[in-house]
C-alpha positions in Angstrom: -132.7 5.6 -103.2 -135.6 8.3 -104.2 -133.0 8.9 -107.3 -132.2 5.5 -108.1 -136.0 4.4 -108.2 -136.2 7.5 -111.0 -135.6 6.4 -114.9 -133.5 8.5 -116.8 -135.6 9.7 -118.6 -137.2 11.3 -115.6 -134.1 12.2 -114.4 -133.1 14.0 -117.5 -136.7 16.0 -117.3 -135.9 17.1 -113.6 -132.6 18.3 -114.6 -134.2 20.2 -117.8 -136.6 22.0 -115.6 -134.3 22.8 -112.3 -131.6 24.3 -114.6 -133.3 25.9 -117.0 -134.4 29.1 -114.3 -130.9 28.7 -113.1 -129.2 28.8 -116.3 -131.5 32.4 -116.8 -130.4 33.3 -113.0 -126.9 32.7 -113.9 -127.0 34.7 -117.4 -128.6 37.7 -116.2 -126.3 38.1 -113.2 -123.2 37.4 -115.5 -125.4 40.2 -117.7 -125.9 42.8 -114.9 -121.6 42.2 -113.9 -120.6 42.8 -117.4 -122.8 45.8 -117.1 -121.0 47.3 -114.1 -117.8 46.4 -115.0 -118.1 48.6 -118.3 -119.2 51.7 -116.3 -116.4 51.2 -114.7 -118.5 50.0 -111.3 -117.3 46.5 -111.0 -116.5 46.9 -107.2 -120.1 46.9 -106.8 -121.0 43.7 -108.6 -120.5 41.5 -105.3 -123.5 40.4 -104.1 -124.1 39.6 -108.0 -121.2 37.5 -107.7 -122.7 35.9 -104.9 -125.7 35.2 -106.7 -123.9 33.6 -109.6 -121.8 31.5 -107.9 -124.2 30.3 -105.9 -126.6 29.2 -109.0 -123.1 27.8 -110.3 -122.8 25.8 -107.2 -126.5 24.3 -107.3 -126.0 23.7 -110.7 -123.0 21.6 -109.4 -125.3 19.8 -106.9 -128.2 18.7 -109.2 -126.0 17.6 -111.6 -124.2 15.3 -109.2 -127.4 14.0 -107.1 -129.8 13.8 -110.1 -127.1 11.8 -112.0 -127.9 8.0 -112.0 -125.1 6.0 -111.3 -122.5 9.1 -111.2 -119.0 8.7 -109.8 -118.4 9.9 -106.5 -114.2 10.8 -106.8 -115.0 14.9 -107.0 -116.5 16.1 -104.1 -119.4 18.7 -104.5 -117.3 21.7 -103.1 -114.9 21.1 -106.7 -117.4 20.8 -109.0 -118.8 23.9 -107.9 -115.2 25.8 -107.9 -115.0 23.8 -111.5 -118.0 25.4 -112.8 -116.9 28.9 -111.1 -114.3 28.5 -112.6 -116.1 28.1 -115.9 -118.5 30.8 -115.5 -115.1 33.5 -114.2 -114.1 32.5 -117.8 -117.7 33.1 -119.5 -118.1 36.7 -118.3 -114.5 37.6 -119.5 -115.0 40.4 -122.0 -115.1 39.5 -125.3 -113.7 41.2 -128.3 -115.7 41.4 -131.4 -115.7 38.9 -133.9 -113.6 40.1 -137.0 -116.4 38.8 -139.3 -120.1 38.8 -137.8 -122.8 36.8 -138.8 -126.6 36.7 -138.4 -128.0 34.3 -135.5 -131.3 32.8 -135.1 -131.8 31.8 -131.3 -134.7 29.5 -131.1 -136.2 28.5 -127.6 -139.4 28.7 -126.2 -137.7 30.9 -123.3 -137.9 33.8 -123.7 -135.5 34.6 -121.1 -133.0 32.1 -122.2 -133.4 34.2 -125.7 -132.6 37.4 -124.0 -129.2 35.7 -122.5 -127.8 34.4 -126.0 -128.8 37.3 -127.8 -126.9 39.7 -125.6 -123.7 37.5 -125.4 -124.3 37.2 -129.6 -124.3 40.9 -129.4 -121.7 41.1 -127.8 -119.1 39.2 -129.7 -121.1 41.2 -133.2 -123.4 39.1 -134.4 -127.1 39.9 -135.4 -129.1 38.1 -133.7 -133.2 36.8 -134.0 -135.2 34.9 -131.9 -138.1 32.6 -132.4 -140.6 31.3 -129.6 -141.3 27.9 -130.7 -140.0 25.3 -133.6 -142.9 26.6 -136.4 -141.7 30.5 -136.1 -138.6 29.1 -136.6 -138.8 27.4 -139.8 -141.0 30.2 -141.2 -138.1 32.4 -140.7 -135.6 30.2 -141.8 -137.6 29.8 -145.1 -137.8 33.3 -145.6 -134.6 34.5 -145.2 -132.0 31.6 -143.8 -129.6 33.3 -141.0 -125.8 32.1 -141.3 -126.6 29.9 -138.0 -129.5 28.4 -135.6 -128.6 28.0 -132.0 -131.7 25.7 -131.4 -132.8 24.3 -128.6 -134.0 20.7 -127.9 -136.7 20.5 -125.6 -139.5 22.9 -126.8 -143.2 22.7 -126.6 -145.1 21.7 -130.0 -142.7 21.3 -132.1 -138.9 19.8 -130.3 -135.3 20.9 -131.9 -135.3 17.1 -133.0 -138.1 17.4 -135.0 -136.7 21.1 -136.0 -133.4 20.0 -137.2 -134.8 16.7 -138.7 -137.3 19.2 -141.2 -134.3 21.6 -141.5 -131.7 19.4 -143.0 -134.5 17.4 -144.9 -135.4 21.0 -147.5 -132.9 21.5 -149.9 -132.9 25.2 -149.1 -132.6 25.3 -145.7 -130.3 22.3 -145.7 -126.8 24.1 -145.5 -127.6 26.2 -142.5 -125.6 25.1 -139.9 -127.2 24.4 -136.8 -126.1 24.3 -132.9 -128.3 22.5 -130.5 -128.3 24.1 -127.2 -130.1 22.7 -124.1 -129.8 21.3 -120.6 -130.1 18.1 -121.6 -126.2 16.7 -121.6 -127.1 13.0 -122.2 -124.7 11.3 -124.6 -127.6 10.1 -126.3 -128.8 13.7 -127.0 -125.4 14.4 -128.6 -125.2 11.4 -130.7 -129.0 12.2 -131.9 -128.2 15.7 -132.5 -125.3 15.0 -135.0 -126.7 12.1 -136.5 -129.8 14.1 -137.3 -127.1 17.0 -139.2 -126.5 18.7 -136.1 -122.7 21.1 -136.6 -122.4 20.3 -132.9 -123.8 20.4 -129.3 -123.7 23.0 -126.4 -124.8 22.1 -123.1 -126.1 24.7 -120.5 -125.0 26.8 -118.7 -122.9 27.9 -122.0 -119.8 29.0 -121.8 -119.6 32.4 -124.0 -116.2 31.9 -124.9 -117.0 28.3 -126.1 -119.9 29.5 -127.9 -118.1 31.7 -129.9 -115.9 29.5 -130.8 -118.7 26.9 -131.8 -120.5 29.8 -134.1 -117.4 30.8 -135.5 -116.0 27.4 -136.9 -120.3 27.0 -138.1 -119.3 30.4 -140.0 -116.1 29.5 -141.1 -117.6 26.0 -142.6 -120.5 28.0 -143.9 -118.1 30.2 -146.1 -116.2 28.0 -147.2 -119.4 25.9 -148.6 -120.4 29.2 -150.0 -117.2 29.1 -151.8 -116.9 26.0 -153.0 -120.6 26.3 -154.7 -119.2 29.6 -156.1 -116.4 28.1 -157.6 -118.6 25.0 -158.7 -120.8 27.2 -160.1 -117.8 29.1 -161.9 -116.6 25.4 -163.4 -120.1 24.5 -164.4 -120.1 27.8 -166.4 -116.6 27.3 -168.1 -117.5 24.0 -168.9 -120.9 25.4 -170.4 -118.8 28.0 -172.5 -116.1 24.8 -173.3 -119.0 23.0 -174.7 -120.5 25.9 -176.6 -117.2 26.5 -178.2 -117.3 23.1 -179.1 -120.3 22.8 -180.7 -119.1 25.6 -182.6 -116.7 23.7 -184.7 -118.2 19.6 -184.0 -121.3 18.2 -184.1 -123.1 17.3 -181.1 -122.4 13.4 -181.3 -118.5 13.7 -181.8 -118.2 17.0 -179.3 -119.2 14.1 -177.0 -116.9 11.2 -177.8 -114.0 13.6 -178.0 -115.0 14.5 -174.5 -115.1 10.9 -173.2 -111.6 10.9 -174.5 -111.7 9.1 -177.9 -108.5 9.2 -179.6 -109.0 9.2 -183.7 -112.7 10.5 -184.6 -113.4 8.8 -188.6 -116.7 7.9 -189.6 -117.6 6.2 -192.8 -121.3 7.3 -193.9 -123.0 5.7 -196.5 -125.5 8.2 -197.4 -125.0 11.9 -196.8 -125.9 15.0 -198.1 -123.8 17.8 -198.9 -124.3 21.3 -199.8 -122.4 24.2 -200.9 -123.1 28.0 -201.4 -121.5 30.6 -202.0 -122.3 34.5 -201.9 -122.0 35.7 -205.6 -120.5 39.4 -205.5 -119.1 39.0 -202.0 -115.4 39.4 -203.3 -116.6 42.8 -205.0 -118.2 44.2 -201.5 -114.8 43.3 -199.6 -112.8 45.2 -201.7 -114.7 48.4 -201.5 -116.1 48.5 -197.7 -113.9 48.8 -194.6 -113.0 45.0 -192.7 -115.9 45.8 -190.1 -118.3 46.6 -192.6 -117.3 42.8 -194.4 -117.3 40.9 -191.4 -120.2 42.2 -189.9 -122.4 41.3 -193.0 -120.7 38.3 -193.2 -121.5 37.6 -190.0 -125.3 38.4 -190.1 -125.5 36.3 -193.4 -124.2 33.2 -192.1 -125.3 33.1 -188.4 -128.9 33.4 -190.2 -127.7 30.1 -191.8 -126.9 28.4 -188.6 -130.4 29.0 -187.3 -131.5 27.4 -190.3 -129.6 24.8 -190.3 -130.4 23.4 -186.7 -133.9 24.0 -187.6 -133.5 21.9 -190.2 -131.5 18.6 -188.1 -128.3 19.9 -190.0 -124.8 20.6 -189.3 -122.4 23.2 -190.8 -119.4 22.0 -191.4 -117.4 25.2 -192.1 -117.6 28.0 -194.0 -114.4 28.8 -196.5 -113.9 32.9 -197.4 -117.5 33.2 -198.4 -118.6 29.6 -199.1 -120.4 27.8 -196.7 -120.6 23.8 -196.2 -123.0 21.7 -194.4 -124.1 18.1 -194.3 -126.8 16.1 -193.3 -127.4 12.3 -192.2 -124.1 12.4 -189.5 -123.9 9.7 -187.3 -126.1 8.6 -185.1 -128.8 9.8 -187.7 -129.3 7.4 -190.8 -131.1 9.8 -192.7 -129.2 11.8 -195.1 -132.0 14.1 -195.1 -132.4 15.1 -198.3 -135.9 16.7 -198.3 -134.8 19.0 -195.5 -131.7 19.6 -196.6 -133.3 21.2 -200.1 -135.7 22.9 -198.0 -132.8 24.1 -195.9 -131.5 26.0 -199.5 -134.4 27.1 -200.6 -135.0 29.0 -197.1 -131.4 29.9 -197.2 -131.9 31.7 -200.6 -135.1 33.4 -199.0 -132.6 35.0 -196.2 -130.5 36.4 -197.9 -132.8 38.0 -200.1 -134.5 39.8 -196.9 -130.5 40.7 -195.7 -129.9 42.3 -199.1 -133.2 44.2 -198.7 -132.5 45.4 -195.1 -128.6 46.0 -195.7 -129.1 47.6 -199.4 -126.7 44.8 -200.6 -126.7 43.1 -203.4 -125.6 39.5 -202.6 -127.1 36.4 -204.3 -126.1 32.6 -203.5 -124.9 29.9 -205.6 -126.0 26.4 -204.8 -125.2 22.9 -205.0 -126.7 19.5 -203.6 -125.0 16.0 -203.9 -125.6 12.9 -202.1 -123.4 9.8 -201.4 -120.9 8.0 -199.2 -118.7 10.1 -197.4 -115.5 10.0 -194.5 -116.0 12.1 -191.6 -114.0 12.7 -188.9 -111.6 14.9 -186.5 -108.6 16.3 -187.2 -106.3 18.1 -185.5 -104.6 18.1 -181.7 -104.8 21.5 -180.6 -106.7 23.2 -183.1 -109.9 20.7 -184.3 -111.2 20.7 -187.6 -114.2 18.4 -188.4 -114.7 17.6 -192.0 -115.7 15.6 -194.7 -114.0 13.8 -197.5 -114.8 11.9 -200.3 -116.0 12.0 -204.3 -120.0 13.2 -202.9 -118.1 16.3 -201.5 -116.2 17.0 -204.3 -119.7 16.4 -206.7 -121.2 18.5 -203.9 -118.3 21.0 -204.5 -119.1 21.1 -208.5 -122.7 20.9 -207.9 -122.1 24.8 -206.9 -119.3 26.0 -208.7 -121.1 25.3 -212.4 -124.3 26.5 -210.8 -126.1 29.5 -211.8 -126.5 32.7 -209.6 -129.6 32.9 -207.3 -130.6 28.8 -208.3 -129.9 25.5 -206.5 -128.1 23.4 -208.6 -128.3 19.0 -207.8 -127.3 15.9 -209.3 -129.4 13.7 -211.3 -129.4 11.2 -208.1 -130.6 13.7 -205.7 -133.4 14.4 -208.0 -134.1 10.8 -208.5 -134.3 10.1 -205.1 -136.6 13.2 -204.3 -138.8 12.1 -207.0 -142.1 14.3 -207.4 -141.6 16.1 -203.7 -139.8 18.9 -205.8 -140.5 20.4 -209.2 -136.8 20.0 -211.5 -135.8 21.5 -214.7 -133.1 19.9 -216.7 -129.6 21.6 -217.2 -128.6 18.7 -218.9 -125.0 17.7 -218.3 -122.0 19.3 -217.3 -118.0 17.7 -216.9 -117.1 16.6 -213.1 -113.5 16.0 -212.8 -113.1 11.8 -212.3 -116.9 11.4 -212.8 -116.9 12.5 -216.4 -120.6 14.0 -217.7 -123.2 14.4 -215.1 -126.6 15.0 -215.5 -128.1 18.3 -213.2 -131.2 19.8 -212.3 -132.4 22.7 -211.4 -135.1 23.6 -208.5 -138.1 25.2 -209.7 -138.6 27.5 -207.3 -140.8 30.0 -209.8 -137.9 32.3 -211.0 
């Protein structure tokens, strides 16, 4: 009647506080046994036994009187041979686990601390404790353990409120987490998990069950490791994919070939197109060794890629020692043009400080056209980006009748520039299917 009158909540509390002394009874006579039966002096462990069993036994009685509404088919002598029974197969010695782990035991019993740790031991785990739910996220925080045996009911701070902080930080929130308490509601357990809980261990704990628990929370924990090592390895494959990429497409069409786009062709209708070429390279290769070649070659045009994305340009390709790149690619409208002079100008500059570094003699022919052109992919296994049309071949005769050292354009990239630039006159020169063409020369002072 007394028990039925009693909510369960209350209940629950009474059972808390009656087993948690007996659970620290029960552990440090299991301790002292294990003790004994190392050295060898387990024929002396019986009134120890005694004791044990008969904390297994009242543990047996509260739970079945302090129960509300409890079935009555298992008499009180069984349950307390059940939970012998248990606690025979708790103290078995344990071997140590192949693969240990570091343990964080968090309850505000110290005693209760004392039992886990030793069984943690035990099966070799490192172990460290925390007093209270604060301590414990401070040391969490500082360096996370591999996993938290926490405990529910706690002064302060709860294991609810614990777990609910623990799995809400993105750095903590992989840790996995056993709740531990003598709380063995359903209620608790469904709480537990729902909160992020890995799962629940009621007192008295079984060792044996325990290590089971922490090892499948350290098998799931390395295999997460694993998995974000291997994402991490994809992510950085991908990253070098895309870099390689980028290498040989623009930006835009790197991404439309990625979404799966079959045939890549653009039509612009107003690019610019440059082409420059080292004058004197030809002589260099043939009297220098093929490191000594490609290595300048190298330095000399990875200077002009800088420039060039400085500039909101792309390089099409280089071709020997010719280099080709555009400007005004899809999605930009712009051809560019002001840039892309100021882009050869700079280019000329560069080379000029390479020459003087490198004791080289190198200068750079250069030519500027501007016009409708076809761009677009080519290739299935190897890819080739490129441009075609009669402003790339203008472009390409812009820089082959140039002069040495000067940027050479057509009369229309002059007239669209107007007064930004200061031109001399070439006069005209024969491009093949365009007849005469006026050109221009940059002023650039030389």
């Amino acid at each position: 009647m007394f028990v039925e009158a009693l909510t369960e909540t209350r209940l629950a509390q009474i059972r808390h506080d009656l087993r948690t002394p007996l659970n620290a009874i029960i552990g440090y006579s299991e301790m002292l046994i294990e003790e004994l039966v190392d050295r060898g002096a387990g024929d002396l462990a019986g009134d120890l036994e005694k004791v044990r069993s008969s904390g297994t036994r009242l543990l047996g009685l509260i739970d079945r009187y302090l129960r509300p509404q409890q079935p009555a088919e298992q008499p009180v002598e069984a349950e307390a041979v059940s939970a012998a029974k248990g606690a025979d197969d708790a103290i078995r010695p344990v071997a140590p686990a192949e693969v240990t782990g570091e343990v964080l035991v968090v309850d505000d019993v110290a005693e209760n601390r004392e039992v886990l740790a030793r069984y943690l031991r035990r099966m070799g785990h490192r172990v460290r404790g925390a007093a209270g739910g604060r301590e414990a996220l401070e040391m969490v925080g500082e360096a996370p353990p591999d996993v938290v045996l926490l405990d529910v009911m706690m002064p302060e701070m709860d294991g609810f409120e614990v777990l609910k902080r623990l799995k809400g930080d993105e750095t903590t929130r992989e840790v996995p987490v056993l709740m531990v308490s003598a709380l063995d509601q359903l209620e608790t357990v469904v709480a537990c998990i729902q909160a992020g809980a890995e799962d629940y261990l009621p007192k008295p704990f079984n060792p044996i069950v325990l290590r089971a628990r922490i090892g499948a929370c350290l098998d799931k924990k390395r295999m997460r490791q694993r998995e974000l090592e291997y994402l991490a390895e994809i992510r950085a494959e991908r990253e070098k994919s895309d870099r390689l990429l980028l290498n040989i497409l623009p930006q835009a069409v790197a991404d439309r070939l990625k979404l799966g786009e079959g045939i890549i062709a653009d039509s612009v209708l107003e690019a610019a197109v440059l082409f420059a070429d080292l004058v004197g390279f030809t002589e260099f290769a043939g009297a220098h060794s093929p490191k000594e070649v490609v290595g300048s070659l190298d330095e000399i045009f990875s200077t002009f890629d800088r420039i060039a994305e400085r500039h909101g340009l792309e390089k099409i390709k280089t071709i020997g020692d010719a280099y080709m790149v555009v400007g005004g690619l899809p999605p930009i409208g712009d051809p560019r043009l002001e840039s892309m002079v100021l882009f050869a100008r700079e280019i000329v500059s560069a080379l000029d400080e390479i020459n003087d570094r490198r004791g080289t003699a190198f200068r750079l022919r250069t030519g500027i056209h501007a016009g409708p052109v076809v761009a677009g992919v080519i290739g299935r296994t190897k890819f080739a980006y490129d441009l075609w049309g009669d402003t790339v071949n203008v472009a390409q005769r812009m820089e082959a009748t140039g002069i040495a050292g000067r940027i050479q354009v057509s009369d229309g990239v002059r007239s669209r520039l107007g007064n930004r630039f200061s031109w001399i006159p070439r006069g005209e020169i024969e491009v093949k299917g365009k007849g005469l063409m006026s050109v221009w020369l940059l002023d650039d002072g030389r």
